[in-house]
C-alpha positions in Angstrom: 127.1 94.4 182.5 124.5 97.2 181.8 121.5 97.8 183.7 118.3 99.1 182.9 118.2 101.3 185.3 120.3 103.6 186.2 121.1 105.8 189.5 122.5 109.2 188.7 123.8 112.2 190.5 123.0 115.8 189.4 124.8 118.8 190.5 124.1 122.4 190.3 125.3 124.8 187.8 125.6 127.4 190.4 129.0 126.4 192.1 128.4 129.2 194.9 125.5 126.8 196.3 125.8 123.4 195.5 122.2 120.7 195.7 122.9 116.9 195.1 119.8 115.1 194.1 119.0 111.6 193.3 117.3 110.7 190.6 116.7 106.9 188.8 115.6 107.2 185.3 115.3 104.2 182.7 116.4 103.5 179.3 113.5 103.7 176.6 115.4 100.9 174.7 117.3 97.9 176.5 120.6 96.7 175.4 121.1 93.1 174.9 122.9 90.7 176.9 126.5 90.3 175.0 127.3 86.4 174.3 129.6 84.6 176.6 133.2 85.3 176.3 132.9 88.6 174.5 135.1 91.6 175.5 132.5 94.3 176.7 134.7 97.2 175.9 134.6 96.5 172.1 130.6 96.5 172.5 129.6 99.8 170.9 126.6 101.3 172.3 124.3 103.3 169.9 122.7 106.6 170.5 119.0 105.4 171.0 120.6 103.6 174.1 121.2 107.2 175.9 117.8 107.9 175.9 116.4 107.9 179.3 113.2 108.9 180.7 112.9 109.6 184.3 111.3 106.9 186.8 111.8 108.8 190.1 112.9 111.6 192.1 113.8 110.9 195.5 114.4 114.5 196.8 111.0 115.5 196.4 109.4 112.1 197.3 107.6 112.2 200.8 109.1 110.4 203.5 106.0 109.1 204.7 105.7 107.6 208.2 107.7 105.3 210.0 106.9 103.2 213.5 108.8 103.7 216.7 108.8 102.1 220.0 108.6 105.2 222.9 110.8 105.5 225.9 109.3 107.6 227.8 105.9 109.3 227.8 105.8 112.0 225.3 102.5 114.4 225.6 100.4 113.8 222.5 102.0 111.4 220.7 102.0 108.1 223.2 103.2 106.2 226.5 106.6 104.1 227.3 106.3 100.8 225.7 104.0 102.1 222.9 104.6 101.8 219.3 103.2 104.4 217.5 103.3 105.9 214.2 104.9 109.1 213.4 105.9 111.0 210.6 109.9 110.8 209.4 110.5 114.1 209.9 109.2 114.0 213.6 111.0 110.5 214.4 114.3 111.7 212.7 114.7 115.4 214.3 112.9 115.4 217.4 112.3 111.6 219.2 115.1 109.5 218.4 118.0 112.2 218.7 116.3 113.0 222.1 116.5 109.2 222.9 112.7 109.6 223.4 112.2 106.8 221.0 114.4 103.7 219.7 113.3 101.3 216.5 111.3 98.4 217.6 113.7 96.1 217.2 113.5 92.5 218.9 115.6 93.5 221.3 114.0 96.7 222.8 110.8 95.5 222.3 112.0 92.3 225.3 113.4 95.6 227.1 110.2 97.2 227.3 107.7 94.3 228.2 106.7 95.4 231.3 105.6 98.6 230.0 103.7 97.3 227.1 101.3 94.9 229.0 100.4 98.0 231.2 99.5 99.9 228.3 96.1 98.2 227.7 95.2 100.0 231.4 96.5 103.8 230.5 94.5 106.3 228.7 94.9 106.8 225.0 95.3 110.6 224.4 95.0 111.5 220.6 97.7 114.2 219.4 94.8 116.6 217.6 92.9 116.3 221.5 96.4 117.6 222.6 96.7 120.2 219.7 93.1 121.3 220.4 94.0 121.9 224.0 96.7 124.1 223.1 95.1 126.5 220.8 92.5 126.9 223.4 94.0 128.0 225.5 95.8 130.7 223.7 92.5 132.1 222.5 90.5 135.0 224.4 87.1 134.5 223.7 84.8 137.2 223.0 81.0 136.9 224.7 79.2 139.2 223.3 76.4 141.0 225.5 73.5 143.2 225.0 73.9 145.8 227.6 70.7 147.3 227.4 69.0 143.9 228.9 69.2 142.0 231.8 70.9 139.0 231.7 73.1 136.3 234.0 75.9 134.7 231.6 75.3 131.1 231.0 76.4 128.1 229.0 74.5 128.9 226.3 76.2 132.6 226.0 80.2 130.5 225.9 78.4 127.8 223.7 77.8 130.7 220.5 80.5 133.1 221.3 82.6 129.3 220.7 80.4 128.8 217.6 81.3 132.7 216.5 85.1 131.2 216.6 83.5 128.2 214.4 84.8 125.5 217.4 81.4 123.3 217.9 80.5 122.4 221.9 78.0 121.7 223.7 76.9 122.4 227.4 78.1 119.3 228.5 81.6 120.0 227.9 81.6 123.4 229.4 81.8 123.9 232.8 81.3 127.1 234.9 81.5 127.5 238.9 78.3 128.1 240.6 80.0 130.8 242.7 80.8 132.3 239.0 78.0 134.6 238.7 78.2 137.3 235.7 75.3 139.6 234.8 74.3 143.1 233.7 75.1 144.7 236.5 78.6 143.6 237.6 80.5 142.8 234.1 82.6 145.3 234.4 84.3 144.1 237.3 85.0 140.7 235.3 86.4 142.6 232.5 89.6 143.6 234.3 91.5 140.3 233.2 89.9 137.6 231.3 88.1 135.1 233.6 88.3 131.7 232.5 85.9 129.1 232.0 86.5 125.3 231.7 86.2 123.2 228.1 86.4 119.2 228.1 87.6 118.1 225.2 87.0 114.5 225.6 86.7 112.0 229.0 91.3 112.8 229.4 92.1 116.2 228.6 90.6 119.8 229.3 91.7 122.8 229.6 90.8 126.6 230.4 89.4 129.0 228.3 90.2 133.6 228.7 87.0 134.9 228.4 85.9 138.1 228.1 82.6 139.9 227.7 82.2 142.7 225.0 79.1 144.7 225.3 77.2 145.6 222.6 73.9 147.7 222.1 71.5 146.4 219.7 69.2 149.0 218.9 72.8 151.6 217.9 73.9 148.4 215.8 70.1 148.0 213.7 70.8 152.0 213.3 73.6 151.8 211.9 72.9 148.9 209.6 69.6 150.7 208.0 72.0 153.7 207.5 74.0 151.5 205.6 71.3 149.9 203.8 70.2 153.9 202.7 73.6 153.7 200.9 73.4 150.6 198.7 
């Protein structure tokens, strides 16, 4: 008749703005099994037996993941056919209201056959390459440039200015035209909209970088720091 543990609801005092939560709690003491034949109403419990501690709160548990079979191609996550493993929150509210994803059940995984033995051939695009790819490309990137010097922008210059940003590259992954030709002289006709220079990210997805160059005169900057040092 009793159980050990026990599923309760709790509601809020405040009746303007109600919360239901769920928690399971446990009795510190159990009660024994009443013999055969014995009416259960005339069973008096005592007060050690409302003593509870808790075992679990399920509104504040994390849902964790959860696998789903894709129906269509979604960008980051995976192909049609794929199983893949998302969190509950992105499975619950965005893929499988959207139909863009179904549980893979026996039945939908015979549906999409065809689609998974083709998946060995298609690229595997990892969601952070695809999250990468999009703050890049919402950031202008400042190249900074001595103006007092002669110099022809190179790989190198994007490579630190990146490094400034604290995004590690090397020259291998960035890629500028050979007709692209920046210098001392002629900046300041590049610097009337951001120019943009090719990143790879990895061997499936790049994308294009704003770029701008910000000059900057060396000897006025040691100046000004020895002034400051004189202050200290």
């Amino acid at each position: 008749m009793f159980t050990n543990k026990l599923i309760l609801n709790y509601r809020s005092a405040n009746l303007s703005f109600k919360k239901f939560y769920t928690c399971i709690v446990e009795r510190h003491e159990k009660v024994s099994l009443l013999p055969k034949g014995v009416d259960p109403r005339k069973y008096n419990l005592k007060s050690r037996h409302f003593q509870y501690k808790l075992v679990e709160c399920t509104h504040i548990k994390k849902w964790g993941n959860i696998d789903v079979l894709l129906t269509e191609y979604v960008e980051g996550i995976g192909h049609k056919g794929e199983i893949v493993n998302v969190p509950r929150h992105t499975a619950y509210y965005d893929l499988l209201p959207a139909r863009l994803a179904v549980y893979p059940t026996e039945e939908y995984l015979e549906m999409f056959s065809e689609e998974r033995e083709t998946l060995s051939t298609k690229a595997k695009v990892s969601p952070f390459a695809m999250k990468t790819k999009e703050e890049l490309s919402k950031m202008v990137l400042d190249i900074p440039m001595n103006v007092n010097a002669e110099w022809t922008l190179v790989k190198d210059n994007i490579r630190i200015a990146l490094r400034y940003k604290k995004i590690m590259s090397d020259n291998d992954s960035i890629y500028l035209n050979q007709d692209f030709n920046v210098t001392n002289k002629n900046w300041k006709e590049f610097n009337q909209e951001p120019f943009l220079v090719k990143i790879k990210i990895n061997d499936y997805v790049s994308t294009d970088i704003k770029c701008r160059i910000v000059p900057i005169e060396l000897e006025k900057l040691w100046e000004d720091f020895s002034a400051f040092n004189k202050t200290i």
